[in-house]
C-alpha positions as CSV (number, residue, x, y, z in Angstrom):
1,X,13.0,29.2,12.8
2,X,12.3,26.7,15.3
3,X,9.8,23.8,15.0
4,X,8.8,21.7,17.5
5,X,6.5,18.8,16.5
6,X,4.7,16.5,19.3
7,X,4.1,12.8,18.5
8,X,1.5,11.1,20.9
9,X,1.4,7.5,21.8
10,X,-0.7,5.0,20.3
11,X,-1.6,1.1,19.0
12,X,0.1,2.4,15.6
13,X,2.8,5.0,15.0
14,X,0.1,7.0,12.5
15,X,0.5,9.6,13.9
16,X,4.2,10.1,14.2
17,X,4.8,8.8,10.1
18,X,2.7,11.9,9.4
19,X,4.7,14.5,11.4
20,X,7.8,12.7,10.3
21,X,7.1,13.1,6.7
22,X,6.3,16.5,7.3
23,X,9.1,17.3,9.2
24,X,11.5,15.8,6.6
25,X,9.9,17.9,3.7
26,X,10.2,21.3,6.3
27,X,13.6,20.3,6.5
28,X,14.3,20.4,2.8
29,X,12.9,23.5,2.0
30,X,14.3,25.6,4.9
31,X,17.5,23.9,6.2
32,X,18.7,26.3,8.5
33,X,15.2,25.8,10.5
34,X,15.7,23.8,13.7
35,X,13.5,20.8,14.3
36,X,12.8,19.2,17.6
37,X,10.3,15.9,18.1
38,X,8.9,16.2,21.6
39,X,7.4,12.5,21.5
40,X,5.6,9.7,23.9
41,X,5.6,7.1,21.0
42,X,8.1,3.9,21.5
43,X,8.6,3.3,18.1
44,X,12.5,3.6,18.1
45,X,14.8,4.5,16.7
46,X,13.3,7.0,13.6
47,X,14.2,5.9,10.2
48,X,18.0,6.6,8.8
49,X,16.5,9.5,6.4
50,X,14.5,11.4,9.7
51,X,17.5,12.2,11.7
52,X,15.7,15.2,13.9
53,X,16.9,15.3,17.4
54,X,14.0,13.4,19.3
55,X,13.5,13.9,23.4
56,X,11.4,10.9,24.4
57,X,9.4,10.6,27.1
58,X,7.8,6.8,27.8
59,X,4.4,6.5,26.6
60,X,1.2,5.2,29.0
61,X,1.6,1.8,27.8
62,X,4.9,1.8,29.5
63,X,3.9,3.4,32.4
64,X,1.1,1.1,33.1
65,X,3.6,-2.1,32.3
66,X,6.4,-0.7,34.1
67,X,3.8,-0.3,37.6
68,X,3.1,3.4,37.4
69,X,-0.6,4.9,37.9
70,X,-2.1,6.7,35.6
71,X,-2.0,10.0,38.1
72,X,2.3,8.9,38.6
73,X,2.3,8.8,35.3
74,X,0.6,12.2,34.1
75,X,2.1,14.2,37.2
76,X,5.3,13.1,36.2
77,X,5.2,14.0,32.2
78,X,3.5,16.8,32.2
79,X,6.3,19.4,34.1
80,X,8.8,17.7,31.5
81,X,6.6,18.6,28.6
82,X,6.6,22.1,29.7
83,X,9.9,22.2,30.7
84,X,11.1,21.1,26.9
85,X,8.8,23.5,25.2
86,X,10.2,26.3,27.6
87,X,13.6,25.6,26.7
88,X,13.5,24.8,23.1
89,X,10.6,28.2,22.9
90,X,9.4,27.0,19.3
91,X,8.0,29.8,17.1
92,X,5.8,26.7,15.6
93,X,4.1,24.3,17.5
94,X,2.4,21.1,15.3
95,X,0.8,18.4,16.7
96,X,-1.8,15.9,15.0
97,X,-5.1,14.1,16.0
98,X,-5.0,15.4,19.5
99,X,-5.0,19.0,19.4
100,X,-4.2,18.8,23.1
101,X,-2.7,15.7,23.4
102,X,-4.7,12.1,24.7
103,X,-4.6,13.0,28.0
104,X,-4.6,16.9,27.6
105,X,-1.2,17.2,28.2
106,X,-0.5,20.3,25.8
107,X,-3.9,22.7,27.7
108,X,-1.1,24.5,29.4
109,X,0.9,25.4,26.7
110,X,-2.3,26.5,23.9
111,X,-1.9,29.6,25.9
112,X,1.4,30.2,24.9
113,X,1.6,33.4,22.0
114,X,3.2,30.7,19.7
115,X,2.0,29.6,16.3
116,X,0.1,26.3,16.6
117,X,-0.4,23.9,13.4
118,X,-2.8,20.8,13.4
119,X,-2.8,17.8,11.4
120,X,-7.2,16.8,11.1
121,X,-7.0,13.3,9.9
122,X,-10.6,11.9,9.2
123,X,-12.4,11.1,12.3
124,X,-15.6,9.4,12.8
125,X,-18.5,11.8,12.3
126,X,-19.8,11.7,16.0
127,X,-16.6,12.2,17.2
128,X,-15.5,15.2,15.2
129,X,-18.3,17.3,15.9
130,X,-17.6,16.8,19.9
131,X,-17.9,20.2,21.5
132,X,-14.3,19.6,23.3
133,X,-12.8,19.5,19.4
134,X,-14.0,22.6,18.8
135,X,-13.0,24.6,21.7
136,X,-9.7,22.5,21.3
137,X,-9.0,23.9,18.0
138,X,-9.7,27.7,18.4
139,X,-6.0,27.9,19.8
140,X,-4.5,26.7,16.2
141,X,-3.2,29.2,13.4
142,X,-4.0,26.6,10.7
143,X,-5.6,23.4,10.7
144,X,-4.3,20.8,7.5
145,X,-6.7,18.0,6.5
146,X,-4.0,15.2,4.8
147,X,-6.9,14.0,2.3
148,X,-7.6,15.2,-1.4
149,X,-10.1,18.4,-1.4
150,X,-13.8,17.1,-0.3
151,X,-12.7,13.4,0.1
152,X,-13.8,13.2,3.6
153,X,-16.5,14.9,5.9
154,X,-15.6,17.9,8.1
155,X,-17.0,18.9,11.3
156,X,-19.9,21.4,10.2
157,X,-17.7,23.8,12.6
158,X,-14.9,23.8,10.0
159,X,-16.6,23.9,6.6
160,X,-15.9,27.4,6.2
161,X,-13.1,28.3,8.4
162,X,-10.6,30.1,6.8
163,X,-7.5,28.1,8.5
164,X,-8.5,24.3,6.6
165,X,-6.1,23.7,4.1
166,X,-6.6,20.4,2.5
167,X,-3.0,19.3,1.3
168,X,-3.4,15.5,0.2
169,X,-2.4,12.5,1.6
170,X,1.0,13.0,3.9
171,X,3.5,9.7,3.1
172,X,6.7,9.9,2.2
173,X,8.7,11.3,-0.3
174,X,11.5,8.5,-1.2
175,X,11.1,6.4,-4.1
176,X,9.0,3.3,-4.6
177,X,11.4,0.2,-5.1
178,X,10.9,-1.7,-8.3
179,X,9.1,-4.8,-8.1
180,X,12.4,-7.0,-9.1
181,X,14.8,-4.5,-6.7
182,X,12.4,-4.9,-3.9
183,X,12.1,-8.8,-4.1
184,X,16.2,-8.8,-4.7
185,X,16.5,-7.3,-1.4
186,X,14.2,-9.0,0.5
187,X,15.6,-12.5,-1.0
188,X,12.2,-13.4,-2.9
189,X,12.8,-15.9,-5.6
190,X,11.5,-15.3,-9.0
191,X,8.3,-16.2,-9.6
192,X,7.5,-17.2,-6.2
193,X,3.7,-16.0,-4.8
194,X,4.7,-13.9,-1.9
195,X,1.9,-11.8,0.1
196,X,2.7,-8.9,2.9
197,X,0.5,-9.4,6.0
198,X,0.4,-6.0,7.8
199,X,-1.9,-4.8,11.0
200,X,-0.5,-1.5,12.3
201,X,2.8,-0.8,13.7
202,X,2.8,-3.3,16.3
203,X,1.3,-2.0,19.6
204,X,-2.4,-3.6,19.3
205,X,-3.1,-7.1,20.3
206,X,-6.0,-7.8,17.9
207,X,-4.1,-7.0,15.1
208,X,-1.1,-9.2,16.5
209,X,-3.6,-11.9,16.6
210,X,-5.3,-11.3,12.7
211,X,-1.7,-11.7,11.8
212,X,-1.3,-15.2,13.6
213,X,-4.6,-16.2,12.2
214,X,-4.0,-15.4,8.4
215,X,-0.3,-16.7,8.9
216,X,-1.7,-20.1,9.5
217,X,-3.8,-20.2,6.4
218,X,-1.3,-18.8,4.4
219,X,1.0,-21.5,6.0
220,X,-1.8,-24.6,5.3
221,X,-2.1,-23.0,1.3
222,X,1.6,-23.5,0.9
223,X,1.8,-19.3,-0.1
224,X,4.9,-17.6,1.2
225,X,4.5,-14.4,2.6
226,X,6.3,-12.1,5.7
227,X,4.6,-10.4,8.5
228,X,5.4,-6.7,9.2
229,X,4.6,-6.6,12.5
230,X,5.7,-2.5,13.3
231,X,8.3,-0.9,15.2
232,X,6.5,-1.2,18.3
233,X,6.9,-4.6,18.0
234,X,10.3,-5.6,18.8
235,X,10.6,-8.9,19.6
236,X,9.3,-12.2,17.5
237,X,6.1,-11.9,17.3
238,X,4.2,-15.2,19.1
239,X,2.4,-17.5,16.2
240,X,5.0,-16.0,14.1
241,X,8.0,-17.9,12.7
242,X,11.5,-15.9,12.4
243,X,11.8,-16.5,8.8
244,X,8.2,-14.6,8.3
245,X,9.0,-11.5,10.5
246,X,9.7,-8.7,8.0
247,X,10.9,-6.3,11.1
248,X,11.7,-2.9,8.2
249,X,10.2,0.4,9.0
250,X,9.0,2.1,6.7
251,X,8.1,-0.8,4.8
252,X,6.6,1.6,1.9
253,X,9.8,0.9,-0.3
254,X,9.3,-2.5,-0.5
255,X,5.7,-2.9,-0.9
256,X,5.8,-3.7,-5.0
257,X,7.8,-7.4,-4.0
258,X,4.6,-8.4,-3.1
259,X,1.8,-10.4,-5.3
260,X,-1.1,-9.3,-2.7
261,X,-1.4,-7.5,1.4
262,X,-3.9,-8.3,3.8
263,X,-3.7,-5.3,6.1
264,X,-5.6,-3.1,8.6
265,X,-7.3,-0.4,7.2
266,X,-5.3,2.5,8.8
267,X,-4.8,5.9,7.2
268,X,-0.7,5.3,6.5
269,X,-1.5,1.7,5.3
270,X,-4.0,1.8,3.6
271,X,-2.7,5.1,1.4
272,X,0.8,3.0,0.6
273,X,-1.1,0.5,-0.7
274,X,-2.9,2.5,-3.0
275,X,0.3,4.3,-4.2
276,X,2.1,0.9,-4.7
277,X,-0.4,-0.3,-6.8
278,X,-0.8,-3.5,-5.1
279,X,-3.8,-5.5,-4.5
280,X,-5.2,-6.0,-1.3
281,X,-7.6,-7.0,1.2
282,X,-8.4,-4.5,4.4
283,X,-9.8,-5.9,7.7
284,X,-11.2,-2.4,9.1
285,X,-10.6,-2.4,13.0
286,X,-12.9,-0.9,15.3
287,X,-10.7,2.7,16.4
288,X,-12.5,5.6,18.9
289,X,-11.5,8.3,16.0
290,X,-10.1,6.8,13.1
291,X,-12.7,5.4,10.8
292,X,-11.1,2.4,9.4
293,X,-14.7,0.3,8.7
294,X,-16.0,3.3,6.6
295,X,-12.5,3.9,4.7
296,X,-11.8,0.9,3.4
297,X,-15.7,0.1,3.0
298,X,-15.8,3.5,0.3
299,X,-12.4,2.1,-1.3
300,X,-14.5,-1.2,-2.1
301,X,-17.0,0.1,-3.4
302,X,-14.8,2.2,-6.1
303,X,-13.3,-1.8,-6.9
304,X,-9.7,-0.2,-4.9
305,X,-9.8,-3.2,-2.7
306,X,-11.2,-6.1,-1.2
307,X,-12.4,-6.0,2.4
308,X,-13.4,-8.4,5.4
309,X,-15.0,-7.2,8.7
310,X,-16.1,-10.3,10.6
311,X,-14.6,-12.0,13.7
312,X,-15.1,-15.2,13.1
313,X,-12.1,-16.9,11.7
314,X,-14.4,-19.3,9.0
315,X,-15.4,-15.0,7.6
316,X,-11.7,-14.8,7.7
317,X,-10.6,-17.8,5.7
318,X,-13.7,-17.4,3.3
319,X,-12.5,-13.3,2.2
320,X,-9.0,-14.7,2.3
321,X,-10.1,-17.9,-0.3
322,X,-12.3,-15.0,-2.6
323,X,-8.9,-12.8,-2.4
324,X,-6.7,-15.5,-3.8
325,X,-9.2,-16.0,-6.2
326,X,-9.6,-12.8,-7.5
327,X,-6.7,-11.0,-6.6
328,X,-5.7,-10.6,-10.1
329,X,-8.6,-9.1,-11.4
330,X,-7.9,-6.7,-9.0
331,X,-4.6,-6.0,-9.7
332,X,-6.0,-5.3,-13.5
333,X,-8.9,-3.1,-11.6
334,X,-6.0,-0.9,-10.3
335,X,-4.2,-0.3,-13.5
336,X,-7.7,1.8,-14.8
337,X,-7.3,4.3,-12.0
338,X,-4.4,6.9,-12.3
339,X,-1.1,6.4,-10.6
340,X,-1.2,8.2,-7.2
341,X,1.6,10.7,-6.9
342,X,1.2,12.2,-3.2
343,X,2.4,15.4,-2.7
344,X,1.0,16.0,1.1
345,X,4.3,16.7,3.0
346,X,5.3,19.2,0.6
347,X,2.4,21.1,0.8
348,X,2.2,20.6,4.0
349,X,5.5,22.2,4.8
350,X,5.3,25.0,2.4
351,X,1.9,26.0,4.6
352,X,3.5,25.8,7.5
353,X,6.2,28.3,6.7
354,X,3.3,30.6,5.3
355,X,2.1,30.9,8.8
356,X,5.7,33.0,9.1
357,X,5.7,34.9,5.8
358,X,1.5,35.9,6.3
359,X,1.9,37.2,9.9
């Protein structure tokens, strides 16, 4: 069987860590299957363990840097988009929050007799029930929600649609480093405070400057701690000194070195976090679909996490004071809930190779 996944371009690389994970669990249960990533994103190159064969075609960002209009740009990649799904002529086409890509690159190709998968991550509420979203969609075989059963609102169009197949949060499926492994690795002394600061994978310019604001009060507390800026960030990060750039992706392994995060509340960040058992304080960024505000807002109020959603910076420093302060308590709030033990890719996977064993 041939797959062929497409990764749009964004301020995070969300989107691709799902269809990676996925891919990588596809690729486990049916080896022989052939897996293509038709991709804009510029986070490169993928991680050691997701070695699929990846055609890459400059994302808008890099069109509009590089001096290319937004009609150059789209005229340009949408004949090679076509051309690649021609070539390659998948038997499963999956995709995720833009069933017909940002800029409605993929229209042409719904009307292709292939099978068609889509990844519904939670949208805001006015957005999902868009009438565009729901003609979109009529084109896909199966539509997969990554959350746990009921955890998030559908679109009223989708509550009783046969093709919804809630498979839990998609991360991946490598081991969770050990607290004293992790640290080892990363060179943290023993017994040294150290915090993660972490705002998205690197392509959005208000996170880049959170992580320059909280680096300076971490810096004027005396409290150690690395910034992850992302793989779309590739060069030092300004405000940022080399010794506190943590440049890994994914940095999931890692995450149990650390005595505390402060971290956007983004769907792959903020479901690490939770597995890793960590505490942490979420700054909920204002996103066209993705709901941060109300995610990390409902993980408060289950005593999950801490949160902050002013501008100001004396906000900032006043949740970041109440977050040293009670950061421990938080961590002994944690330890009441079960472990989390995410099982998303592999069901993800296993649903999209029903689509071939059903038909």
């Amino acid at each position: 069987m041939r797959f062929l996944f497409y990764a749009s371009n964004g301020l995070g690389i969300g989107h691709l860590s799902r269809l990676l994970n996925v891919a990588k669990a596809l690729s486990e249960l049916s080896p022989t299957s052939e897996i293509l990533f038709l991709t804009q994103s510029e986070a490169a190159p993928f991680p050691d363990d997701h070695r699929f064969y990846a055609i890459r075609l400059p994302g808008r960002n890099r069109a509009r840097t590089g001096g290319l209009t937004a009609k150059s740009y789209l005229q340009t990649i949408r004949p090679l988009i076509l051309q690649t799904v021609a070539s390659f002529d998948p038997h499963l086409l999956v995709t995720d929050t833009f069933p017909e890509g940002p800029e409605k690159e993929l229209a042409p190709i719904m009307e292709w007799p292939i099978h068609k998968a889509f990844l519904f991550r939670e949208q805001h509420v006015h957005r999902a029930e868009d009438p565009y979203l729901h003609q979109a969609l009529r084109r896909y075989h199966r539509i997969l929600v990554p959350h746990e059963a009921g955890s998030i609102p559908l679109p009223s169009f989708l509550k009783t649609d046969p093709r919804i197949h809630w498979t839990g949060p998609i991360l991946p499926s490598g081991p969770i480093l050990s607290r004293e492994d992790a640290r080892k690795r990363l060179g943290i002394s023993d017994g040294q405070e150290t915090f993660l600061l972490s705002f998205g994978g690197g392509g959005d310019p208000e996170g880049s400057q959170r992580a320059c604001e909280v680096a300076a009060f971490f810096r004027e507390k005396k409290y150690a701690f690395f910034y992850a800026a992302g793989p779309l960030s590739r060069s030092l990060p300004e405000g940022i000194r080399a010794t506190e750039w943590l440049p890994l992706w994914p940095i999931r392994s890692y995450l149990r070195a650390f005595d505390g995060a402060i971290a956007s509340g983004g769907y792959n960040t903020v479901h690490e976090l939770l597995e890793s058992g960590i505490p942490a304080l979420l700054c909920g960024f204002p996103r066209i679909l993705d709901p941060q505000k109300e995610r990390v807002e409902r993980l408060a109020s289950e005593g999950r996490v801490m949160t902050h959603s002013g501008k100001d910076l004396p906000e900032l420093f006043e949740a970041l004071e109440s977050f040293l302060e009670q950061r421990k308590t938080l961590l002994e709030s944690l330890k009441a809930f079960p472990p989390f033990t995410y099982k998303g890719s592999d069901t993800a996977a296993r649903i999209l190779l029903d689509i071939f064993q059903s038909s």
